[in-house]
C-alpha positions in Angstrom: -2.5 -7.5 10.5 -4.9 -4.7 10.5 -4.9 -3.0 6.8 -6.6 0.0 5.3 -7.2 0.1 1.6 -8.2 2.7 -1.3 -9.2 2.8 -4.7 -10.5 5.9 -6.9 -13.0 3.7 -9.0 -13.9 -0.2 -8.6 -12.5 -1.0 -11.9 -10.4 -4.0 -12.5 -8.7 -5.4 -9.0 -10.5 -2.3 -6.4 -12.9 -4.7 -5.2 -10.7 -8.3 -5.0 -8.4 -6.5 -2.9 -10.5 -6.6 0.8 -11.4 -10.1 -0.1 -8.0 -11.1 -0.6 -6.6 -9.7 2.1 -8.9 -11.2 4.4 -8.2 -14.7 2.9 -4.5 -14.1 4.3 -5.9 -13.4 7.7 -5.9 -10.0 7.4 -8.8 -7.5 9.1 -9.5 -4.9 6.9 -9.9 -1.4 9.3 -10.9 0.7 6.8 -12.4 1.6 3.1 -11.8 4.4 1.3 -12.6 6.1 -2.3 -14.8 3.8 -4.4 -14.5 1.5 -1.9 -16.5 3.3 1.1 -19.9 4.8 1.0 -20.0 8.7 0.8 -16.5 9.0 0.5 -14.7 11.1 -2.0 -12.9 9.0 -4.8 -10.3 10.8 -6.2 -7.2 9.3 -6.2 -5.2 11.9 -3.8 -7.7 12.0 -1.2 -8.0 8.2 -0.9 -4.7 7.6 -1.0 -4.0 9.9 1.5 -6.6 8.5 3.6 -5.5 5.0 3.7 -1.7 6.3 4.6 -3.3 8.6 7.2 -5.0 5.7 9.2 -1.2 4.0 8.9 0.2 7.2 10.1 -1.8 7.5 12.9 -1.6 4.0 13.8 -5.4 2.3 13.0 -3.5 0.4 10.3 -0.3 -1.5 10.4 -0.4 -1.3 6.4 -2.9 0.1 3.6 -3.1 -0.9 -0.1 -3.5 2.0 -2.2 -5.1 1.3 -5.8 -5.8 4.2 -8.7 -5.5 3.7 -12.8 -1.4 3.5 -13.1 -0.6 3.2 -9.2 1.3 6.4 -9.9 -0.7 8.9 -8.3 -2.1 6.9 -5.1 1.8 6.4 -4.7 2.8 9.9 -4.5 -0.1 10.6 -2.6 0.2 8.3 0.0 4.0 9.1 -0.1 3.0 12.8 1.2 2.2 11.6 4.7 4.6 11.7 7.4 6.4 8.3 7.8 4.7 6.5 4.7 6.8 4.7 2.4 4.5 3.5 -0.3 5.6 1.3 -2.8 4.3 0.7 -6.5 4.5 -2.7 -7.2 4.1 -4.5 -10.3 5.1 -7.7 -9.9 6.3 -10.2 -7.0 9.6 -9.7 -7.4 9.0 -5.8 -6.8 6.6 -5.8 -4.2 8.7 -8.8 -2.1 12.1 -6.0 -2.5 9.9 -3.1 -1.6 9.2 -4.9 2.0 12.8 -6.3 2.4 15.0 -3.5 1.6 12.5 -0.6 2.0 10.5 -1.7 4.7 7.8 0.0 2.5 4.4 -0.1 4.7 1.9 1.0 1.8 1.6 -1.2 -1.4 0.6 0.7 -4.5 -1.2 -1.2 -7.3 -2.3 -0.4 -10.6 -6.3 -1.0 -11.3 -5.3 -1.2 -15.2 -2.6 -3.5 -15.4 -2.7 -5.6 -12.4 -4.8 -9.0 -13.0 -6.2 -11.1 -10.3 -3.4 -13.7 -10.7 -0.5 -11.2 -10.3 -2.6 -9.7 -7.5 -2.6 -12.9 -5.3 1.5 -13.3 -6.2 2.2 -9.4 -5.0 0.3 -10.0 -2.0 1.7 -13.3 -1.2 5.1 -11.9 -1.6 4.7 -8.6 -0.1 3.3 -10.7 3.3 5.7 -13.0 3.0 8.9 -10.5 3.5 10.0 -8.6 5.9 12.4 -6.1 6.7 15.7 -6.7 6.0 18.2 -6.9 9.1 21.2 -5.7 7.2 22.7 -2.9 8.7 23.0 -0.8 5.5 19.4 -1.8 4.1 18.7 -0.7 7.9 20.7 2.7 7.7 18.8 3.2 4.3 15.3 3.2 5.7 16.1 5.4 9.1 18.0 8.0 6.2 14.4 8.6 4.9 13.1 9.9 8.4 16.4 12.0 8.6 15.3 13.4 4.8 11.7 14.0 6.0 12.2 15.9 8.9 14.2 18.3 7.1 
């Protein structure tokens, strides 16, 4: 899977996050924030960089990281199509995919460790969407709410 990623500021999990994507399989397409040369590092822009190339189709997915998750969340949420999820644990993250068919996991750089880093990710690649005609119904409802 091709993913994009973003942080504001290489603090706490901002730079395990390529790594451990890649040790999933997964080709990391593009760095943003803190994470790329040149580029600006605030959280809104990054975010909204990584859920552009997702958009726009050079990612399949992006992982969007900033102090609480909060902010990249919203930010990333802004862009037509996104459904960014914050995801503090497992559990969240592996609901998020299922029942939201969320396609941008938000992460906190302050209170995710490297441990619960390797679970989200593990369960976030792990689900899927779910084929139940209401969860189903739920996620096409949020393309009816954006386009108006």
């Amino acid at each position: 899977m091709r993913i994009a990623v973003a942080a504001d500021e290489r603090t706490g999990v901002a730079g395990a996050v390529a790594g451990a994507l890649r040790e999933r399989g997964h080709e990391v397409v593009a760095a943003h924030g803190a994470l790329a040369p040149d580029a600006r590092e605030d959280w809104a822009w990054c975010a909204e960089a990584a859920a552009r190339d997702v958009a726009d189709g050079r990612a399949d997915q992006a992982v969007v990281c900033c102090w609480t998750g909060t902010g990249a969340s919203i930010a990333a949420n802004k862009v037509g199509g996104i459904r960014a999820a914050l995801c503090a644990d497992a559990a969240t993250a592996e609901g998020a995919r299922r029942w939201n068919d969320a396609n941008v996991l938000a992460l906190s750089l302050r209170t995710t460790s490297v441990a619960e880093l390797a679970e989200i990710l593990d369960a976030w690649f792990a689900a899927g969407p779910s084929e139940d005609p209401a969860d189903a119904a739920n996620v096409a409802h949020l393309a009816d709410i954006e386009a108006r």
